[in-house]
TORKOL-4160 file (C-alpha; in steps of 0.2 Angstrom, whole numbers, padded with zeros to 4 digits, m for minus):
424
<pt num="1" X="0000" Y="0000" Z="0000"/>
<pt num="2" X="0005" Y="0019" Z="m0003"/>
<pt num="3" X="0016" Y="0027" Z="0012"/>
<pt num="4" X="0004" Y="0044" Z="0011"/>
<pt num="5" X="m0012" Y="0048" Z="0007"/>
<pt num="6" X="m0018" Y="0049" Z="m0011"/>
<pt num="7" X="m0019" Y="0066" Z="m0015"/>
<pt num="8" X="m0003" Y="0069" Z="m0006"/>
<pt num="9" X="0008" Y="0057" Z="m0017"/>
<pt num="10" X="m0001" Y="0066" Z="m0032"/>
<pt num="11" X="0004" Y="0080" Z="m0027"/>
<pt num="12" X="0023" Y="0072" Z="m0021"/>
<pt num="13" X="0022" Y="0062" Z="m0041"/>
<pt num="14" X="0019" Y="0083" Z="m0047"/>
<pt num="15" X="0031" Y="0090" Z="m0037"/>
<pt num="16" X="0045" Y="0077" Z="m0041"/>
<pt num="17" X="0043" Y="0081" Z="m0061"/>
<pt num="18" X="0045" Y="0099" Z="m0060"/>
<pt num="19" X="0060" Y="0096" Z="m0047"/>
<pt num="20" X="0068" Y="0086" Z="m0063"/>
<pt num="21" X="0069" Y="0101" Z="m0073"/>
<pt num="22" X="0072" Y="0115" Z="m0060"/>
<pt num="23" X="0089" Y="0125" Z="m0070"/>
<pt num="24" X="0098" Y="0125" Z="m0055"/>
<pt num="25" X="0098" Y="0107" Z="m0056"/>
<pt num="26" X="0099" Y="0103" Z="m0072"/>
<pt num="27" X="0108" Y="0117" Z="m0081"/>
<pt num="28" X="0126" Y="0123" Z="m0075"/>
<pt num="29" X="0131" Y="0105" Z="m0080"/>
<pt num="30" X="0130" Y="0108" Z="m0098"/>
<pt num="31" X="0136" Y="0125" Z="m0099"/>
<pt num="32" X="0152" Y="0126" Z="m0112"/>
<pt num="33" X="0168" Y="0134" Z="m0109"/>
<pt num="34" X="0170" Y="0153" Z="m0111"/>
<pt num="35" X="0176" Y="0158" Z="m0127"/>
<pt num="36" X="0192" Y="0169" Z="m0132"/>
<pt num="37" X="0179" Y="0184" Z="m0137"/>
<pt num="38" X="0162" Y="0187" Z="m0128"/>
<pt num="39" X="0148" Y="0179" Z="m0120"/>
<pt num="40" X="0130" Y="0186" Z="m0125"/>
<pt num="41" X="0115" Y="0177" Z="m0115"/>
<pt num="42" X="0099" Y="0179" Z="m0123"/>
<pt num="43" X="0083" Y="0167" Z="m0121"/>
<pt num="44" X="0063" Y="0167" Z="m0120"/>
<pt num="45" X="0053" Y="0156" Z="m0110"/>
<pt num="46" X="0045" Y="0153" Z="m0096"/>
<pt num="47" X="0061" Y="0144" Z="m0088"/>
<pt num="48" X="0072" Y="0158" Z="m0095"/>
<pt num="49" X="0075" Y="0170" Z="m0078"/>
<pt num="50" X="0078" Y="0154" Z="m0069"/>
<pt num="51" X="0090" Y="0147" Z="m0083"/>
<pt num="52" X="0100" Y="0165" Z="m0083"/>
<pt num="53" X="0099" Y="0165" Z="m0064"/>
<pt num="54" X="0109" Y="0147" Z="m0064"/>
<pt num="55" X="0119" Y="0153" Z="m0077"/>
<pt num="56" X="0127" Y="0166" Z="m0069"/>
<pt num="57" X="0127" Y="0158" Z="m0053"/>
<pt num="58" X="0138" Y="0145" Z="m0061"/>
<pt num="59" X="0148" Y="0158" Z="m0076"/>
<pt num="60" X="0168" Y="0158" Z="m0073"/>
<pt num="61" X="0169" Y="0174" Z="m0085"/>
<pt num="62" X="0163" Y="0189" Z="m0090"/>
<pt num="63" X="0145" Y="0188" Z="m0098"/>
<pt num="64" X="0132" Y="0200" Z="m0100"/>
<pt num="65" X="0116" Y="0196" Z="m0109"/>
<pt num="66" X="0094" Y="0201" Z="m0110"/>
<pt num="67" X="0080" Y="0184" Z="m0107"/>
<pt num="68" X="0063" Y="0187" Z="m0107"/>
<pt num="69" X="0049" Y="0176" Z="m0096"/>
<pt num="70" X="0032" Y="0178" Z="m0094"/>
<pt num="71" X="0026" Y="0191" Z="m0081"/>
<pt num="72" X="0028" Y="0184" Z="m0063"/>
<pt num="73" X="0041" Y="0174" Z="m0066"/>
<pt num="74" X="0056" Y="0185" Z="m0065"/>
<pt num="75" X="0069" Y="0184" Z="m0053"/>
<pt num="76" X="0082" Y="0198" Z="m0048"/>
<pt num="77" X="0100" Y="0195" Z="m0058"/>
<pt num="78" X="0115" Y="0207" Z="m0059"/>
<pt num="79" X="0124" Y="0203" Z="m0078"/>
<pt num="80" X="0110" Y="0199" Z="m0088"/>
<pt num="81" X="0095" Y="0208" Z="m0090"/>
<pt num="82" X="0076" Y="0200" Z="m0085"/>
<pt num="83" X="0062" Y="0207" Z="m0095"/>
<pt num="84" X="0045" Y="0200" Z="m0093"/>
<pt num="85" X="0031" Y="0201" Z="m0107"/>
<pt num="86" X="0012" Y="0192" Z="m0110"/>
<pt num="87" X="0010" Y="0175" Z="m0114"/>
<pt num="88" X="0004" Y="0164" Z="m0122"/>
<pt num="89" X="m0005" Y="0183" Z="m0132"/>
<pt num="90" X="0012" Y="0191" Z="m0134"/>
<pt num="91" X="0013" Y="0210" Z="m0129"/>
<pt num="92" X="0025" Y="0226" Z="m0134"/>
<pt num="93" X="0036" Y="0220" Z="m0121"/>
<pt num="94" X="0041" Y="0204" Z="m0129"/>
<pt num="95" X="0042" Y="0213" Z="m0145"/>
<pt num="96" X="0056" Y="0227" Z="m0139"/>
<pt num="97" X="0064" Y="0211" Z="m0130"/>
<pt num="98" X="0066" Y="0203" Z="m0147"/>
<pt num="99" X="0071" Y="0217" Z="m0156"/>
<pt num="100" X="0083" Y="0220" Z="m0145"/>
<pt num="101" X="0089" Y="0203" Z="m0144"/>
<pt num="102" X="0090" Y="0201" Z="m0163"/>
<pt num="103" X="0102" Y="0218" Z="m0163"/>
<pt num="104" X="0112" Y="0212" Z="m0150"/>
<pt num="105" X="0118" Y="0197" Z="m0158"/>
<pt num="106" X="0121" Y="0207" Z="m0174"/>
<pt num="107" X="0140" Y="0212" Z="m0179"/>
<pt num="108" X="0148" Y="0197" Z="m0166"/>
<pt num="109" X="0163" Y="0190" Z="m0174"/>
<pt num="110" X="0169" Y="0169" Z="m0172"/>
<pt num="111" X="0177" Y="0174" Z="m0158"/>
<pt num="112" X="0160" Y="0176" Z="m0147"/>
<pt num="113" X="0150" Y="0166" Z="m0139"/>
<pt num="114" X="0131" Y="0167" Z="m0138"/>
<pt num="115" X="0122" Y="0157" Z="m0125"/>
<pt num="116" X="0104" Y="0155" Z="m0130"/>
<pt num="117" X="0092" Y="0148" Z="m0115"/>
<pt num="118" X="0075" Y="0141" Z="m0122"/>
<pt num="119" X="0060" Y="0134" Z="m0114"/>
<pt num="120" X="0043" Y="0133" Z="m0115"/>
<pt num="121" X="0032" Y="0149" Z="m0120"/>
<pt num="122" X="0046" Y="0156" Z="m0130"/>
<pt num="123" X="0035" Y="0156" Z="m0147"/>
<pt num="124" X="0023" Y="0170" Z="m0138"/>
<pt num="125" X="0036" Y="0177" Z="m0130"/>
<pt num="126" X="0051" Y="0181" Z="m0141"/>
<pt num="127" X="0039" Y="0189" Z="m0155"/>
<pt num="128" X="0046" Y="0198" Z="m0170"/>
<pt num="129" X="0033" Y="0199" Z="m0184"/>
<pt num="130" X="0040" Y="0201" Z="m0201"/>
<pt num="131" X="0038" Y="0214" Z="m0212"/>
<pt num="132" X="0023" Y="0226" Z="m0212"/>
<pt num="133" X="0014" Y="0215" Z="m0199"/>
<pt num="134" X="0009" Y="0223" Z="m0183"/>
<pt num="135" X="0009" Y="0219" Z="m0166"/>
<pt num="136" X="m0011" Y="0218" Z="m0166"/>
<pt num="137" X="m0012" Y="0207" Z="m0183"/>
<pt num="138" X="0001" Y="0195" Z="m0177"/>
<pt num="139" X="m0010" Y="0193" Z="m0160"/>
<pt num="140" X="m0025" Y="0190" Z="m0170"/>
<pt num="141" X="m0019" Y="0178" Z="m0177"/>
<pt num="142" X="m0010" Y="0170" Z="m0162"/>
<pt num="143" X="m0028" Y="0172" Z="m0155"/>
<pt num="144" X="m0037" Y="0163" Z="m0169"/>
<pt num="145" X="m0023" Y="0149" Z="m0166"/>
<pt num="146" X="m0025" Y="0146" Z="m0146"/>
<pt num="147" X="m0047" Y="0144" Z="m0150"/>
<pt num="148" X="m0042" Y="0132" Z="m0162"/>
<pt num="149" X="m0040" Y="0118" Z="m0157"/>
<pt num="150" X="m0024" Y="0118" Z="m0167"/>
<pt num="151" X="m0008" Y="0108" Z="m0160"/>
<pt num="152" X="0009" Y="0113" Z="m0155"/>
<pt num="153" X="0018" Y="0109" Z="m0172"/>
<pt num="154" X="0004" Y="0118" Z="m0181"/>
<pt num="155" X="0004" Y="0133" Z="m0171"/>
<pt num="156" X="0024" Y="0134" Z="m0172"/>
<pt num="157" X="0022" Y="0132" Z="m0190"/>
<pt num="158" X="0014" Y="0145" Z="m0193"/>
<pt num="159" X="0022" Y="0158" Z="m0181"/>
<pt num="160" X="0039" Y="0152" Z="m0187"/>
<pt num="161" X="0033" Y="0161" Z="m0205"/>
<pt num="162" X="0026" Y="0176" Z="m0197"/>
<pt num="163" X="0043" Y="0180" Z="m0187"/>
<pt num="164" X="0059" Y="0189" Z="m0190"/>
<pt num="165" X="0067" Y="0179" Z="m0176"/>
<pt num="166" X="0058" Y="0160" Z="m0175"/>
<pt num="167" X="0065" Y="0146" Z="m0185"/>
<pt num="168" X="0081" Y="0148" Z="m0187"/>
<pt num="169" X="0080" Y="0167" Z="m0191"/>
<pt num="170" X="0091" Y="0172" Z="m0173"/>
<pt num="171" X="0105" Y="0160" Z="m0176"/>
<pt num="172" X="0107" Y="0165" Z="m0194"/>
<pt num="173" X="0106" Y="0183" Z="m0188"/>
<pt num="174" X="0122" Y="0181" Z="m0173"/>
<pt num="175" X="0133" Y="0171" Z="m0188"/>
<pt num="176" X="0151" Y="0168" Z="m0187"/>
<pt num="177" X="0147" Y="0169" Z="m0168"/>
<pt num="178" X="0146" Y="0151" Z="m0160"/>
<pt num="179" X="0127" Y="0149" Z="m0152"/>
<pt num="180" X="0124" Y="0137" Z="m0142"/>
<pt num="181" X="0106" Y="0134" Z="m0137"/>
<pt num="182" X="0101" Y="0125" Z="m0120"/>
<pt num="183" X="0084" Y="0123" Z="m0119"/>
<pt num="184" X="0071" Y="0113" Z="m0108"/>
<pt num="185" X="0058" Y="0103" Z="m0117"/>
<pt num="186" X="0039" Y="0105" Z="m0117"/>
<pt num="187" X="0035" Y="0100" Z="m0134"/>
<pt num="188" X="0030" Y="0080" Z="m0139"/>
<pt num="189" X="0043" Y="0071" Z="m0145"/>
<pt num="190" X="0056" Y="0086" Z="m0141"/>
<pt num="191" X="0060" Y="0093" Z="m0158"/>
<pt num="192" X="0072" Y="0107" Z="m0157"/>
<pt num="193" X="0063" Y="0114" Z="m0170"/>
<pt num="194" X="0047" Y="0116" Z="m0161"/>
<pt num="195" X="0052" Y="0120" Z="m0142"/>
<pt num="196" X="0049" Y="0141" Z="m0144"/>
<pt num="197" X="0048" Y="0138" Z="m0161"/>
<pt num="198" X="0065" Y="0134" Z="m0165"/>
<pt num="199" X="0075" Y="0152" Z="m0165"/>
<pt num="200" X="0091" Y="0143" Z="m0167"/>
<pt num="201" X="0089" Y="0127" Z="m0177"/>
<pt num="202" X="0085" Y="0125" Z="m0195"/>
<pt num="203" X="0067" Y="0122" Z="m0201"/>
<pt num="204" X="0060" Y="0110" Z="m0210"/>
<pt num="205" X="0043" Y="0117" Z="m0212"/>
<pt num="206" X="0038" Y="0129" Z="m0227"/>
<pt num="207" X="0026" Y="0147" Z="m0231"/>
<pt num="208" X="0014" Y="0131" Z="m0240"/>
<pt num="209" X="0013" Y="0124" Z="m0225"/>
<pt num="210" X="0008" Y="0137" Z="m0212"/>
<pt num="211" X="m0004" Y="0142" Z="m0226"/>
<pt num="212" X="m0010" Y="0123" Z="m0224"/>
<pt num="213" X="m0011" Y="0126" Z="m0207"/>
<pt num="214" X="m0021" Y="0139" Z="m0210"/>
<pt num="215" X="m0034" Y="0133" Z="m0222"/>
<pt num="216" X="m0036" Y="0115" Z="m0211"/>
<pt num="217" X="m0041" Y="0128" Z="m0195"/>
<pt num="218" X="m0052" Y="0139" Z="m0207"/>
<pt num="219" X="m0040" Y="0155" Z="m0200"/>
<pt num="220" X="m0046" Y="0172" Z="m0208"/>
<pt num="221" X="m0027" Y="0180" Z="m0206"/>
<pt num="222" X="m0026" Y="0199" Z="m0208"/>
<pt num="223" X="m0021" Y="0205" Z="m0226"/>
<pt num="224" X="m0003" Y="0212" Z="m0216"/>
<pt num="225" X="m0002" Y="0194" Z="m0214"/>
<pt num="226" X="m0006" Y="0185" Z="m0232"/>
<pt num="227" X="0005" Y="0198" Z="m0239"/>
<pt num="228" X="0018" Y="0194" Z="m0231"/>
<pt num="229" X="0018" Y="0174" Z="m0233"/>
<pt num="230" X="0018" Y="0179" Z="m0252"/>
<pt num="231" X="0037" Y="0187" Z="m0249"/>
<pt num="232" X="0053" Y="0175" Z="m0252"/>
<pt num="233" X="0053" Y="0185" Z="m0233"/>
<pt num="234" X="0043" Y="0173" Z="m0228"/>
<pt num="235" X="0051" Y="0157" Z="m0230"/>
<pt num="236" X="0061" Y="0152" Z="m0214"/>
<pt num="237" X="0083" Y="0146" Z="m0216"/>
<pt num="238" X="0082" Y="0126" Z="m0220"/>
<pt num="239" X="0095" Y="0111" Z="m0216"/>
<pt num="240" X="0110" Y="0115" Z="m0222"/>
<pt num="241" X="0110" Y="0136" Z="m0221"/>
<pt num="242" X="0128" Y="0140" Z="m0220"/>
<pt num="243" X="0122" Y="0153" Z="m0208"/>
<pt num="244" X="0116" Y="0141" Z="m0194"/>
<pt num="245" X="0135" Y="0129" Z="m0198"/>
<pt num="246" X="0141" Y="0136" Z="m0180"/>
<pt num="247" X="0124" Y="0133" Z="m0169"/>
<pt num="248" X="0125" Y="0119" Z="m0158"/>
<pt num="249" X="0110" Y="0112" Z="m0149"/>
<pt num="250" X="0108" Y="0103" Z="m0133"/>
<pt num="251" X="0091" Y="0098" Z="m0120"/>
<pt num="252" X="0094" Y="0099" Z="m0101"/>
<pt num="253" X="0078" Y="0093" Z="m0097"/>
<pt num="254" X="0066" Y="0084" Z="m0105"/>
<pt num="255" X="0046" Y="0078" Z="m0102"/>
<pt num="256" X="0052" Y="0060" Z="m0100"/>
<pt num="257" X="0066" Y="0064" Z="m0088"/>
<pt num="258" X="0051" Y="0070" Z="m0078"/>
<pt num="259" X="0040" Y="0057" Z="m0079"/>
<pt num="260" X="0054" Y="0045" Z="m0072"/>
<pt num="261" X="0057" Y="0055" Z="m0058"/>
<pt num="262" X="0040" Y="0053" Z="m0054"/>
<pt num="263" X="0041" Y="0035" Z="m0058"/>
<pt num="264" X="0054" Y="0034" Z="m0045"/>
<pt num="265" X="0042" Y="0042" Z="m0031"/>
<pt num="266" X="0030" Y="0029" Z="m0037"/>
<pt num="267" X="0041" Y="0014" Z="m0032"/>
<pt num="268" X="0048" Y="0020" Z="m0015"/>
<pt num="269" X="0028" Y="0019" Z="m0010"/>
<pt num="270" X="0027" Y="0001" Z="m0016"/>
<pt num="271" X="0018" Y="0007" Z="m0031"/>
<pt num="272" X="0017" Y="0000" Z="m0050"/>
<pt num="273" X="0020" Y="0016" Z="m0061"/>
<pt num="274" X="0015" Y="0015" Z="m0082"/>
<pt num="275" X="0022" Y="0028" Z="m0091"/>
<pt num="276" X="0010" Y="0029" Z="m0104"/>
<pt num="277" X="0018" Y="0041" Z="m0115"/>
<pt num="278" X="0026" Y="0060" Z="m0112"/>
<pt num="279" X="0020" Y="0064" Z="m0131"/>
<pt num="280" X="0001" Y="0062" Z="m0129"/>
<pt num="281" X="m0009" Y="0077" Z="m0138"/>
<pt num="282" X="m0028" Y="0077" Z="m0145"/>
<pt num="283" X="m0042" Y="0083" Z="m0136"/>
<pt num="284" X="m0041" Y="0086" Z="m0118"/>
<pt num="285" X="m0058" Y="0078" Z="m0116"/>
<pt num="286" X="m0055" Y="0065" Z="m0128"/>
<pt num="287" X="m0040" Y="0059" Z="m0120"/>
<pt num="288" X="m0048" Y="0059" Z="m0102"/>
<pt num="289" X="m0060" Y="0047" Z="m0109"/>
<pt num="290" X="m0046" Y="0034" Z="m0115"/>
<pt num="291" X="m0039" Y="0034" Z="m0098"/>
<pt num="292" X="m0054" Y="0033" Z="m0088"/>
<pt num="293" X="m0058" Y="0018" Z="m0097"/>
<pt num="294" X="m0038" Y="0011" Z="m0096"/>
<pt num="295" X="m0040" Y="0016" Z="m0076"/>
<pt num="296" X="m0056" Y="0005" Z="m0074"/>
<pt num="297" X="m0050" Y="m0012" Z="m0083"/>
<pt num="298" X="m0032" Y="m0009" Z="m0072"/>
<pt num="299" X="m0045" Y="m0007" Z="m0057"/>
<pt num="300" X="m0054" Y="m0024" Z="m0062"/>
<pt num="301" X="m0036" Y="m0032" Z="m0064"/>
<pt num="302" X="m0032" Y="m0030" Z="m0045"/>
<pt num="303" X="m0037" Y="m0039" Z="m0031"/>
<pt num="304" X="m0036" Y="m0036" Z="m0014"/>
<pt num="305" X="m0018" Y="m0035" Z="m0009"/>
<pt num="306" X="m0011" Y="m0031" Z="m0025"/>
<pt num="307" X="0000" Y="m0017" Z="m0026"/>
<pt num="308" X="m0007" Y="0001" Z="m0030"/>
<pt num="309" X="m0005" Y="0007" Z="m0048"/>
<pt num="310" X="0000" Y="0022" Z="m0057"/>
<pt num="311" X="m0003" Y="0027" Z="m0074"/>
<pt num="312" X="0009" Y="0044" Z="m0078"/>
<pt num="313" X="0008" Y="0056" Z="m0095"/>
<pt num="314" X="0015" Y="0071" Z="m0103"/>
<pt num="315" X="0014" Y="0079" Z="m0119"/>
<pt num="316" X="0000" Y="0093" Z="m0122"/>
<pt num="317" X="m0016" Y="0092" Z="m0123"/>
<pt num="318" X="m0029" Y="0103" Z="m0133"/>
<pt num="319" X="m0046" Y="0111" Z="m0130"/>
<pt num="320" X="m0057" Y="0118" Z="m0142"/>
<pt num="321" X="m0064" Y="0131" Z="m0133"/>
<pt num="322" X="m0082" Y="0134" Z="m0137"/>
<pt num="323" X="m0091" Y="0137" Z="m0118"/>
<pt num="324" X="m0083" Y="0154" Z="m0109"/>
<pt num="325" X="m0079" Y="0148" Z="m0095"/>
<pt num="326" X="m0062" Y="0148" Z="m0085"/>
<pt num="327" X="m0047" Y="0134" Z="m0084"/>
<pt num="328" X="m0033" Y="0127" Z="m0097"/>
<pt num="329" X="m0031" Y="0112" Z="m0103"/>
<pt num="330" X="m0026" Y="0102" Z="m0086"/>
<pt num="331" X="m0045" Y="0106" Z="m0077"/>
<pt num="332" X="m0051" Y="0102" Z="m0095"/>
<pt num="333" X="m0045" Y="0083" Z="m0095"/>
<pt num="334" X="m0047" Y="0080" Z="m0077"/>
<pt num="335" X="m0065" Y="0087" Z="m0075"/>
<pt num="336" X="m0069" Y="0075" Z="m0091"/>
<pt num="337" X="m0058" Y="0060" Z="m0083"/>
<pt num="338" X="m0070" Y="0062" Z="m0067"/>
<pt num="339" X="m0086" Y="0062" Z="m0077"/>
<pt num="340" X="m0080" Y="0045" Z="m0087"/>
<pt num="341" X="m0075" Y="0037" Z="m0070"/>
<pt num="342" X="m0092" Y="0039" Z="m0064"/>
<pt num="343" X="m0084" Y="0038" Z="m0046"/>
<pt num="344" X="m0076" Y="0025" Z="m0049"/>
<pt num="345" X="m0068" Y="0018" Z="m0030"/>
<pt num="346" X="m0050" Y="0018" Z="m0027"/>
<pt num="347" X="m0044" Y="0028" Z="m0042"/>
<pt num="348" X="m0038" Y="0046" Z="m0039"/>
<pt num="349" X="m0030" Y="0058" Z="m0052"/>
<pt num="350" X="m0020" Y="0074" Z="m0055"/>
<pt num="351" X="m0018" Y="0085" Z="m0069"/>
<pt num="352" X="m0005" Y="0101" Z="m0071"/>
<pt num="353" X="0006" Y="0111" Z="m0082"/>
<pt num="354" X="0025" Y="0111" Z="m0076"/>
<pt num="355" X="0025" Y="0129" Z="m0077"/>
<pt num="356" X="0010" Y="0132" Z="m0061"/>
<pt num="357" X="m0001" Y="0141" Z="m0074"/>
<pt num="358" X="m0014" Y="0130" Z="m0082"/>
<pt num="359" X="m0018" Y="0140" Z="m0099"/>
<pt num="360" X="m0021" Y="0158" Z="m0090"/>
<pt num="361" X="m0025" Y="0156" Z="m0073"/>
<pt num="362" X="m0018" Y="0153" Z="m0056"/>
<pt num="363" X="m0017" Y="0135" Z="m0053"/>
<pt num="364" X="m0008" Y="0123" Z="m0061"/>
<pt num="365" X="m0021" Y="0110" Z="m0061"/>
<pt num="366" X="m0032" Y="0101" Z="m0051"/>
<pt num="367" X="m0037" Y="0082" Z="m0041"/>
<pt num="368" X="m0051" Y="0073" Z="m0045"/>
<pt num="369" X="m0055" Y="0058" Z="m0032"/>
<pt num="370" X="m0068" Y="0047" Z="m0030"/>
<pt num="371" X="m0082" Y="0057" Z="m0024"/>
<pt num="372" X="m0078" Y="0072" Z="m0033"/>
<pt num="373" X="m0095" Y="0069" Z="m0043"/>
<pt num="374" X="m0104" Y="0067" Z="m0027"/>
<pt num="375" X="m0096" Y="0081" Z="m0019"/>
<pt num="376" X="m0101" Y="0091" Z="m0032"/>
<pt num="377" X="m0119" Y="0085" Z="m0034"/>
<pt num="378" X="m0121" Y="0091" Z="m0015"/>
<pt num="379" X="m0115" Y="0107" Z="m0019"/>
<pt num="380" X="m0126" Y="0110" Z="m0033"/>
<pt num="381" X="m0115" Y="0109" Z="m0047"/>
<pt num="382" X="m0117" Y="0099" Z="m0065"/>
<pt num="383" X="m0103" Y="0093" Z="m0068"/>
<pt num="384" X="m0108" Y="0089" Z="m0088"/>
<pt num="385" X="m0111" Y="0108" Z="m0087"/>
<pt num="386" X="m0095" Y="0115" Z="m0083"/>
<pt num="387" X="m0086" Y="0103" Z="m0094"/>
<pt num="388" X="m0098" Y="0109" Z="m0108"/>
<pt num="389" X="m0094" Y="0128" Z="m0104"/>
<pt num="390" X="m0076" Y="0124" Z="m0105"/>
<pt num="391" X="m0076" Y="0128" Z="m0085"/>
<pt num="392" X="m0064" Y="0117" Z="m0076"/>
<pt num="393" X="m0056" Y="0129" Z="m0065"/>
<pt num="394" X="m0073" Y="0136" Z="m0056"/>
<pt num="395" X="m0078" Y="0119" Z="m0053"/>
<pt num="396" X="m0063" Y="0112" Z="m0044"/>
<pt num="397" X="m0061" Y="0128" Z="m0037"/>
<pt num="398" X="m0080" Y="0127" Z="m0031"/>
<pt num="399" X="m0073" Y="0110" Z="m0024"/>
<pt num="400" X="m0056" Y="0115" Z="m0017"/>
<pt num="401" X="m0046" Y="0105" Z="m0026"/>
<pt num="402" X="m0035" Y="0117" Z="m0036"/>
<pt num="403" X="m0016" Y="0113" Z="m0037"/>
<pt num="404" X="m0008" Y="0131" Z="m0033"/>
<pt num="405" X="0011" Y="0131" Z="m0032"/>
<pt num="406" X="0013" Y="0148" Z="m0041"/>
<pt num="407" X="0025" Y="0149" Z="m0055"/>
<pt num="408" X="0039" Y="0135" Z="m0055"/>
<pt num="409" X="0050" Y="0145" Z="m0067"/>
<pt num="410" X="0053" Y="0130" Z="m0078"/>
<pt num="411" X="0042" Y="0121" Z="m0090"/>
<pt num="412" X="0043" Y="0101" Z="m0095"/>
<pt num="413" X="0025" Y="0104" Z="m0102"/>
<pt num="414" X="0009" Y="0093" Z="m0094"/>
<pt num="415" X="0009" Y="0080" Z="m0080"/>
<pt num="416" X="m0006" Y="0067" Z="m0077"/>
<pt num="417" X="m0005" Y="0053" Z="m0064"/>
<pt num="418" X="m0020" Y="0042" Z="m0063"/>
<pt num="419" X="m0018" Y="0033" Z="m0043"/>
<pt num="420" X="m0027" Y="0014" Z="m0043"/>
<pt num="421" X="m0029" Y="0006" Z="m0028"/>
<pt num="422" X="m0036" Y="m0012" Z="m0027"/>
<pt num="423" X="m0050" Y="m0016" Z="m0018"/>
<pt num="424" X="m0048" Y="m0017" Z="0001"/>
């Protein structure tokens, strides 16, 4: 049997994956040596003030440098600068920081170093729109995007050939400079390309694809914006640009790495962890579904005695939003994994985003336990309501069963765990 209560080994399982990809753990170790010339640090993310924190705690040289994180998750520096902008619409703020970025790295010779630090959120918040497109067009369409169901790849897609800096555009820009890009992972199948839309890496994608992308979401982009994707502007620097030759690459953490610190929490309490995958994506609902129903014939498996059960994700979720109610992705899926247990005995569950902020809000997720229906009948609410208003967040908040830790200042993207206890 589990050591703790349920919802406390949720809550250690959460606290474990984000611990796995904290910077000051996981960073100073792969930091290179300084070069002959100078060091610029430069990054976007919701993990960059803490990245930049760990790397000048950890720096042997001189370095001076500008990262920009979502607001509220700043931290005092004194060599690099910390700005904080809007995410996930991106803001004037963000803009200037990338500008600024782009001109820094500008005129560096191969003498000098540039030490990109990347994580999650860095598409919304190192936004640079190309020609002619303005701030309020490029956020329209980054608005559209977010409604639409539309996954990670696609929505990087299509910001990568609306950017002056994404995909690729920031490493070509800092050449003969060596760049070396540590970045944290919060995208499936962790493809450097897509983690903050790839400002350092070649891309493979193309203008006919984010127009694709477009077309397959029925996006009705700004004419600043179908102009633009008619320019040779628009097309981002492919495998092979002589521009990106000196770019290295290099992941300090990663949604799997996570999921296996968790796993190891699991087995100290005599528990069975099944890591289902830290790449799962579709709809938030439709994915709940699917695990409820893996949950129940795990529950049917055990008998009395067995050991407990744990069934651990990642990856990201999406919601087509068509209620106006509050809560990300996290209270989405675990509100729907509820309803599809039915109340279910022995089988608990919490979902969250790495970062503490589920979509816009102030929790990072929620616990669903067995009487959560029940609970909620006797205090009036419909569940199938809420989850039809796209209304996670007032309903577990109506429950107290938020997860609130505040921003975590990294980002490994979702966790789920699924607890299965056998019958007493």
């Amino acid at each position: 049997m589990a050591k703790m209560p349920p919802a406390d080994l949720l809550r250690a399982l959460f606290d474990a994956a984000v611990k796995a990809a904290d910077p000051a753990h996981c960073l100073p170790g792969h930091l290179p040596p300084p070069p002959d010339g100078r060091t610029l640090v430069i990054g976007a993310g919701k993990a960059a003030a803490a990245m930049a924190h760990a790397t000048e705690a950890s720096w042997p040289g001189d370095l001076s440098g500008l990262v920009v994180t979502r607001y509220g998750h700043g931290l005092p520096s004194n060599r690099i600068e910390i700005v904080e902008a809007a995410h996930p619409v991106p803001d004037q703020k963000g803009l200037d920081a990338a500008r600024r970025m782009r001109e820094m790295v500008e005129g560096l010779d191969a003498s000098d170093l540039v030490l990109c630090l990347i994580s999650g959120g860095g598409s919304a918040l190192l936004t640079l729109p190309g020609d002619d497109i303005s701030l309020a067009d490029k956020q329209a369409v980054n608005r559209a995007l977010l409604r639409s169901g539309a996954n990670i790849g696609d929505m990087n897609t299509v910001r990568k050939h609306l950017s002056a800096i994404k995909g690729g555009r920031l490493a070509a820009a800092a050449h003969p400079a060596r760049i070396v890009t540590l970045a944290i992972s919060d995208v499936p199948g962790d493809d450097p390309a897509t983690v903050a839309s790839g400002p350092t890496v070649p891309d493979t994608t193309t203008v006919a694809d984010a127009r694709a992308v477009l077309a397959r979401y029925a996006i009705d982009v700004p004419a600043s914006v179908d102009a633009f994707l008619a320019t040779p502007a628009a097309e981002t620097p492919k495998p092979g640009d002589p521009r990106l030759e000196t770019a290295e690459f290099q992941f300090i953490a990663t949604p799997l790495a996570s999921l296996e610190a968790a796993a190891g929490v699991c087995r100290t309490n005599g528990i069975e962890p099944r890591i289902l995958g830290d790449d799962l994506e579709g709809e938030a609902r439709d994915l709940a579904r699917e695990h409820a129903r893996l949950a129940r014939e795990i529950a049917d498996a055990l008998a009395p005695g067995d050991a407990p059960a744990a069934l651990v994700s990642g990856g990201e979720t999406t919601v087509t939003v068509t209620g106006n109610g509050r809560g990300g992705r996290n209270a989405e899926y675990l509100l729907a994994l509820a309803i599809a247990l039915d109340g279910a005995p022995g089988i608990h569950a919490i979902a969250g985003d790495t970062d503490g902020i589920d979509g816009s809000e102030d929790n990072a997720g929620a616990i669903a336990t067995p009487d959560t229906l029940s609970r909620a009948a006797a205090a009036g609410l419909d569940a199938a309501a809420y989850l039809s208003n796209n209304d996670g967040y007032t309903f577990f908040e109506a429950l107290g069963d938020l997860v609130v830790t505040g921003p975590t200042l990294t980002n490994v993207n979702d966790f789920r765990a699924i607890l299965i206890h056998p019958p007493a």
